[in-house]
Each structure stands twice: as C-alpha cells, then as structure tokens.
N, C-alpha and C positions, 0 to 999 in steps of 0.2 A: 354423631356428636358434632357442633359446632362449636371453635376455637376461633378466639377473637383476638389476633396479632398486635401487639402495639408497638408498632413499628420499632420495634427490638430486635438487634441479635447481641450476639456476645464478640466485644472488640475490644480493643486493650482500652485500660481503664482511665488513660490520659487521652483518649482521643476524640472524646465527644466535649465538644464546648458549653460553655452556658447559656449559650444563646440556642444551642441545638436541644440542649435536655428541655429549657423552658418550652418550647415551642414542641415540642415530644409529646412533652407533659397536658400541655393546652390543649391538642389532638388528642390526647387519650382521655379528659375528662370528657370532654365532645362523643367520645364511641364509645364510652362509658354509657355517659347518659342514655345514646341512642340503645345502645342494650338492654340499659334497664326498660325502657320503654317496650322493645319487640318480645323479652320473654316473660313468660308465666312461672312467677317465683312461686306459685303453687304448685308445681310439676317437677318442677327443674332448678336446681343448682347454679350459680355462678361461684366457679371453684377455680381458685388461683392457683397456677402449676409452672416450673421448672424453673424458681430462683435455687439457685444453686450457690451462690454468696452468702457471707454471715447473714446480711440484712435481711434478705427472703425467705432465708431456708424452711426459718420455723412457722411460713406462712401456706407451704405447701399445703395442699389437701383441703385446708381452710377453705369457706362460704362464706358469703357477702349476706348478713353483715356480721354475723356471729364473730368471724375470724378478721375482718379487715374492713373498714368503708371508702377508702382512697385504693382507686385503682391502680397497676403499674403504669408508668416507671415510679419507682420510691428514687433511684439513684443516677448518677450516670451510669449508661450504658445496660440497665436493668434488659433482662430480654425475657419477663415473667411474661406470662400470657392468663387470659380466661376461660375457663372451660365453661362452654351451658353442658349442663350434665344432667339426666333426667332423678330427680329424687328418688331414693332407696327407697324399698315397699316394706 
C-alpha cells in the first residue's frame, strides 16, 4: 500500500497560520495532481483516511471522486492523508 502524506500532523488548532495552510494547500494540489497521474484508477483506489475532526470524519473510507475531488488539507492543521488502495474484486 502506498500513502501519500500531506504534509499533515495533528497540532493544536491555533497554531498553523494562513500563510502556512495556503502554501500546504498549494503543495497538496501539486501531489495530488502528481498522483493522479502515476496511478491506474482502473486497479486501484484513492481513498482518504484518518480525519478524525467533524469536517473529515465523514470522508473516511470515501474514493476520489465518488466521495471527494479536493484533496487534503480541507482545514487548518487537517493531517488526512491518501491511500492508493488496490480495488475490491
């Protein structure tokens, strides 16, 4: 399994600035992008995992795009990540 970090962890909620989530944000459409490019959405899953916040929660498990088309971060300090996951048979 390949997981794709966006430069997320989980830190208190007043301590990322806006200059930092923007520029988070920028980086993760960038390695977004580049993902969608290296995997085979025929095979395999991109499945968002471990928001643990209201705003994530109910995106857990969810696939790109059925469940989401914007990658993490949604928030400050968001520390979701991507799973490539090989499609269920």
């Amino acid at each position: 399994m390949v997981q794709l970090i966006f430069l997320g962890s989980c830190v208190h909620a007043a301590s990322e600035s806006d200059a930092a989530f923007k520029a988070r944000k920028a980086q993760a459409q960038t390695n977004f992008a580049q993902l969608l490019k290296a995997t085979d959405l025929k095979r395999n899953d991109l499945v968002w995992t471990s928001g643990d916040c209201p705003v994530c929660s109910p995106l857990n498990g969810t696939t790109y795009p059925d469940g989401w088309t914007t990658p993490p971060p949604l928030h400050h300090n968001c520390d979701c990540v991507i799973d490539v996951q090989p499609k269920a048979k």
